[in-house]
Residue frames relative to the residue before (quaternion, step in Angstrom):
aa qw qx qy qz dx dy dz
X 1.0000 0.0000 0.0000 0.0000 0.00 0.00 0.00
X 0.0821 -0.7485 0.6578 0.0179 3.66 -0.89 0.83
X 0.3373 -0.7135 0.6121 -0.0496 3.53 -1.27 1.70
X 0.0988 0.8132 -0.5726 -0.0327 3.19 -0.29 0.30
X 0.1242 -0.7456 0.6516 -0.0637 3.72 -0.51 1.60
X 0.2282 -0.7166 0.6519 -0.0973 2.72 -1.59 2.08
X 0.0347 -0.8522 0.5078 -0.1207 3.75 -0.82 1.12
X 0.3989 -0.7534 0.5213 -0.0374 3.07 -0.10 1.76
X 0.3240 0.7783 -0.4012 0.3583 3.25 -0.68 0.81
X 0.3750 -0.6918 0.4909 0.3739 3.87 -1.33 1.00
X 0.5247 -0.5033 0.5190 0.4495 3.65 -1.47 0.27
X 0.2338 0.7047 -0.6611 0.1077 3.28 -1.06 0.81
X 0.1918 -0.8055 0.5299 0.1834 3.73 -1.22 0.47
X 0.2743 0.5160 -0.6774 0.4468 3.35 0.94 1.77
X 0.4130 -0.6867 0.5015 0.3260 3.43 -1.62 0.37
X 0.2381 -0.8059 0.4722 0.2662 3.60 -0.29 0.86
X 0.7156 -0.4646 0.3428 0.3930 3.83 -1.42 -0.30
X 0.4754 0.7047 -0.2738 0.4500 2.99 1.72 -0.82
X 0.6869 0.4137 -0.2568 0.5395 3.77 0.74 -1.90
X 0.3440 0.6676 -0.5316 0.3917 3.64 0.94 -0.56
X 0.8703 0.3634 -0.0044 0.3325 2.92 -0.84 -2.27
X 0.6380 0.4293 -0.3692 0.5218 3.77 1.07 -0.62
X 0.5728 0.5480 -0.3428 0.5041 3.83 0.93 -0.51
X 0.6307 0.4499 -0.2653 0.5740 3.84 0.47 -0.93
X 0.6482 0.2957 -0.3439 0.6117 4.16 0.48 -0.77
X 0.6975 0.2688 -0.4285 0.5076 4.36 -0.23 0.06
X 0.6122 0.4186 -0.5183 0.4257 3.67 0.58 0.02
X 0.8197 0.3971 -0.2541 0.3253 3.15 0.59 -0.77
X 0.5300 0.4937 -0.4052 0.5579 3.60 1.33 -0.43
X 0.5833 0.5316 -0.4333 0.4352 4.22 0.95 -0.54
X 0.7925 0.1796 -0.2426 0.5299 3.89 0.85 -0.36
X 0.5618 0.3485 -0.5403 0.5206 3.11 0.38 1.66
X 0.6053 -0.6351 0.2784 0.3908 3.42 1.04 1.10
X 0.5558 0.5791 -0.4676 0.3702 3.69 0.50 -0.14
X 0.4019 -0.6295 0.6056 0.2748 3.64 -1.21 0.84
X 0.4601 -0.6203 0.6351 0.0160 2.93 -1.92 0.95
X 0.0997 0.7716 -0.6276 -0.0276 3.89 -0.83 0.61
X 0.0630 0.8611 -0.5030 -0.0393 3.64 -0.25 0.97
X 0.0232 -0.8357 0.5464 0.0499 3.47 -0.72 1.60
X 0.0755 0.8638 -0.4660 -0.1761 3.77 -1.08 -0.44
X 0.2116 -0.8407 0.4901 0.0909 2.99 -0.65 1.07
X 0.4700 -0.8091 0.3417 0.0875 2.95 -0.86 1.85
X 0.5449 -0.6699 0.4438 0.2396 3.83 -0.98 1.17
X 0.3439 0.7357 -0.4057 -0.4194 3.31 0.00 -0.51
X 0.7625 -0.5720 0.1787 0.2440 3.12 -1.86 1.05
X 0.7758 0.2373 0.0748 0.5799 3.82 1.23 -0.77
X 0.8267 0.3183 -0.4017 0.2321 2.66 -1.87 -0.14
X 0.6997 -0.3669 0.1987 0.5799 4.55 -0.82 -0.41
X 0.6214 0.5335 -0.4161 0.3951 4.04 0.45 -0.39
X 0.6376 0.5760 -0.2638 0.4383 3.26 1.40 -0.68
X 0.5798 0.6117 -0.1832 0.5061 3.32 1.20 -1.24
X 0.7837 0.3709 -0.1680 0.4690 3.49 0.57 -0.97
X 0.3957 0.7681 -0.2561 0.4335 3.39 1.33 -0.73
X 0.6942 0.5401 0.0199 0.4753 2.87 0.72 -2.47
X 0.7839 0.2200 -0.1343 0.5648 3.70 0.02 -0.88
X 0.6572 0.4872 -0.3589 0.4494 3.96 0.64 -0.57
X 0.5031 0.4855 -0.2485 0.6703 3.94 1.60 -1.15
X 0.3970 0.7056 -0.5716 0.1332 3.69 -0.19 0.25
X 0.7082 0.1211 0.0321 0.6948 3.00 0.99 -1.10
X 0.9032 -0.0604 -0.0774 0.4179 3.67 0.21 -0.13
X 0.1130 0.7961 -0.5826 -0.1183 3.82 -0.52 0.57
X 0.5057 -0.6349 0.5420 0.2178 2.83 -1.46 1.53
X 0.7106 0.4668 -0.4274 0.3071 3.31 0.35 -1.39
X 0.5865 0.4525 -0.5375 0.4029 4.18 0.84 -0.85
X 0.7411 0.5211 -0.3926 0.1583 3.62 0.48 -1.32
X 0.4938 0.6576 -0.4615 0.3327 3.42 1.71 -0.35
X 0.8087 0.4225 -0.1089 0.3946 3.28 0.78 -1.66
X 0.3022 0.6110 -0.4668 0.5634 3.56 1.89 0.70
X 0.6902 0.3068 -0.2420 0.6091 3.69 0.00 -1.59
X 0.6971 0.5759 -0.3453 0.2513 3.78 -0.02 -0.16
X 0.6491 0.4055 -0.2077 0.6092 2.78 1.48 -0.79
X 0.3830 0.7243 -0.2997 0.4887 3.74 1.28 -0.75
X 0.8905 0.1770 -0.0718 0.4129 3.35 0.11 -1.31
X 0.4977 0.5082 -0.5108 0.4828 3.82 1.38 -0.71
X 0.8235 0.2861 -0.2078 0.4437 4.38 0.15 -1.23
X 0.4304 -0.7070 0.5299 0.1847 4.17 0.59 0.41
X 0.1396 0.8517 -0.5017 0.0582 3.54 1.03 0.65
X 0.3614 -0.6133 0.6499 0.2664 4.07 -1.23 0.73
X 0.8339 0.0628 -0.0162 0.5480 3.79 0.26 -0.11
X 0.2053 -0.7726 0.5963 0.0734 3.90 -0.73 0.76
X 0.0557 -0.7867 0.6130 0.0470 3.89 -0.38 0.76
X 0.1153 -0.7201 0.6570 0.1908 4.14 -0.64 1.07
X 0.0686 0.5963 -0.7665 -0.2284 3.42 -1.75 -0.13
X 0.9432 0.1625 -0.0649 0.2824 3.08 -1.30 1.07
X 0.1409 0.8542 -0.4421 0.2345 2.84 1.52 0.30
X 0.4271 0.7179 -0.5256 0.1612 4.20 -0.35 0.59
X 0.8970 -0.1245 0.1568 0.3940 3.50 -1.25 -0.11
């Protein structure tokens, strides 16, 4: 079985509680034989792409849904897990 956990989220290099808790779920789903795919797609935090992003992603963002079905199809996952998935 291959999982394939998706994690929404700004680029930062502090460790958050979140990477915590998403680490601890691939350790544990990795010794119970089940592959692990970890992806994230990065927020970014400022400046006008952000802004627009933000208010254009309100209700629907194309760009995540590309790189959803993208990822989806590049790793053939049996079961897709999101954290945080937003704007």
């Amino acid at each position: 079985m291959r999982v394939l956990i998706i994690q929404g989220g700004f680029d930062s290099n502090l460790v958050t509680g979140e990477e915590v808790v998403i680490g601890s779920d691939i350790n544990y789903l990795e010794q119970n034989q089940i592959e692990v795919v970890y992806e994230k797609i990065n927020i970014p935090k400022s400046g006008w792409k952000s802004i627009v992003r933000k208010i254009g992603g309100l209700t629907w963002s194309f760009s995540n849904y590309r790189k959803v079905a993208h990822l989806i199809n590049q790793h053939k996952p049996n079961l897709v897990h999101f954290h945080s998935i937003c704007i």
